[in-house]
C-alpha positions as CSV (number, residue, x, y, z in Angstrom):
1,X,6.8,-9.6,6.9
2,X,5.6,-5.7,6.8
3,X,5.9,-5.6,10.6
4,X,9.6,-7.2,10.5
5,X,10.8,-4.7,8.1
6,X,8.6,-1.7,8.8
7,X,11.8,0.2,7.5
8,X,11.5,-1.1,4.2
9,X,7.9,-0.1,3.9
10,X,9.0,3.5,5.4
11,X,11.2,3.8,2.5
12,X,9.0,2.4,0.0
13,X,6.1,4.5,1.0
14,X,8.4,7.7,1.4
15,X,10.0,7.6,-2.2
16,X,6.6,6.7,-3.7
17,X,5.1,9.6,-2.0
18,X,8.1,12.2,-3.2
19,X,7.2,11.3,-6.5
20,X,3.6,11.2,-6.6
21,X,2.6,13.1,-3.7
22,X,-0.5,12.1,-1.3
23,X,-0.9,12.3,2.4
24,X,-1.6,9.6,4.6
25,X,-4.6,10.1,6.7
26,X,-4.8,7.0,8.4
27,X,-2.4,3.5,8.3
28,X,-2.6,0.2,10.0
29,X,0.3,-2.1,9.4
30,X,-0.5,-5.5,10.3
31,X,1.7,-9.2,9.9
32,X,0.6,-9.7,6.5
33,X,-1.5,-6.7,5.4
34,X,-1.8,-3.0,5.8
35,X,-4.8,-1.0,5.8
36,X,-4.7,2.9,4.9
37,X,-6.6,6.3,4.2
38,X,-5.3,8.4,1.8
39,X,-5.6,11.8,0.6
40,X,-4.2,12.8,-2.8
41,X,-3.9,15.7,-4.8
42,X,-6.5,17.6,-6.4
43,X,-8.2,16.0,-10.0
44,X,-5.7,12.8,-9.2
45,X,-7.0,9.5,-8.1
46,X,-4.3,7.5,-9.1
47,X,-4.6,4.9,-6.3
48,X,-3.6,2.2,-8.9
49,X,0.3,3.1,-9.9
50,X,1.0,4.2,-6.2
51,X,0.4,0.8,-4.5
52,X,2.3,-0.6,-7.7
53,X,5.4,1.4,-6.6
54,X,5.0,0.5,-3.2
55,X,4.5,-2.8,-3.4
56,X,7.4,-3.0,-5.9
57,X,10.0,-1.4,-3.6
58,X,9.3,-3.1,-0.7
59,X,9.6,-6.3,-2.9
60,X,12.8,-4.8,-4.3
61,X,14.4,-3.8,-1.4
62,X,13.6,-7.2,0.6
63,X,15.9,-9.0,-2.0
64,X,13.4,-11.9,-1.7
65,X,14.9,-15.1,-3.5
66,X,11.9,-17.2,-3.1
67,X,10.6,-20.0,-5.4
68,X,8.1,-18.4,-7.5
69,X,5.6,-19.8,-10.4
70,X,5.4,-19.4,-14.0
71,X,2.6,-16.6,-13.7
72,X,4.3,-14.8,-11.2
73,X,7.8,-14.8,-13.3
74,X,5.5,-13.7,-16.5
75,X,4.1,-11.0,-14.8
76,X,7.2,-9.9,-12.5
77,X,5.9,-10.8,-9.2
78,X,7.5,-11.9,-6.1
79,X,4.2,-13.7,-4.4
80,X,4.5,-11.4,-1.0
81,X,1.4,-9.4,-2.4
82,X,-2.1,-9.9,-3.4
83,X,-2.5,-8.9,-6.7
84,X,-5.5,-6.8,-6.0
85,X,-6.5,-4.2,-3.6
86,X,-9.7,-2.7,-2.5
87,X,-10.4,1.0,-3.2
88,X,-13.0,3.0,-2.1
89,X,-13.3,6.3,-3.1
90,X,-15.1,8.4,-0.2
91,X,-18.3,10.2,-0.7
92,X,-18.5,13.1,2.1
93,X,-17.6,13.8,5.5
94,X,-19.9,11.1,6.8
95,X,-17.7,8.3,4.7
96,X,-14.6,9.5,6.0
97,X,-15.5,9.4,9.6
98,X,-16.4,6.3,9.1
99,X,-14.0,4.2,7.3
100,X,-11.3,6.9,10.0
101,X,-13.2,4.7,12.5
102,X,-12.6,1.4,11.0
103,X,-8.9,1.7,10.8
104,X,-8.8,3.3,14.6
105,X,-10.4,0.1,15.8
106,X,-8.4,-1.9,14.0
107,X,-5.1,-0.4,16.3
């Protein structure tokens, strides 16, 4: 789905970024999942809310009209996401060059 409408995540990624800046160091967009490297702004490690708007204007902006569960109409969820993410804060030069790396071999 995030390959098919790579627009969609453009956008999504674009307006989340105008309002909570970061810069994208490194992003692999994949079928079903997207990897990425991000640096953001001094004393800020708000990872958490910016995949939240992400994730919620992709949703938003795919319209999706799927069949979804109790949980997921409780907690506003359209099922396209996992509801967790992995976030790695890195430590030093070293840890960047190496999770940079991972995502390049990933391509």
């Amino acid at each position: 789905m995030l390959v098919d409408h790579i627009q969609h995540l453009r956008d999504a990624v674009g307006a989340t970024r105008r309002g909570r800046p970061f810069q994208i160091d490194a992003m692999v967009i994949l079928p079903d999942h997207l990897h990425a490297i991000w640096t953001l702004p001094e004393n800020d490690a708000d990872f958490s809310t910016r995949w939240r708007l992400i994730k919620s204007r992709f949703s938003r902006a795919m319209d999706l009209r799927q069949p979804r569960g109790r949980s997921q109409r409780l907690k506003n969820e359209r099922g396209i996401w996992k509801r967790r993410f992995w976030e790695h804060t890195i430590r030093d030069e070293a840890d960047y060059a190496t999770h940079m790396a991972i995502v390049g071999a990933i391509r």
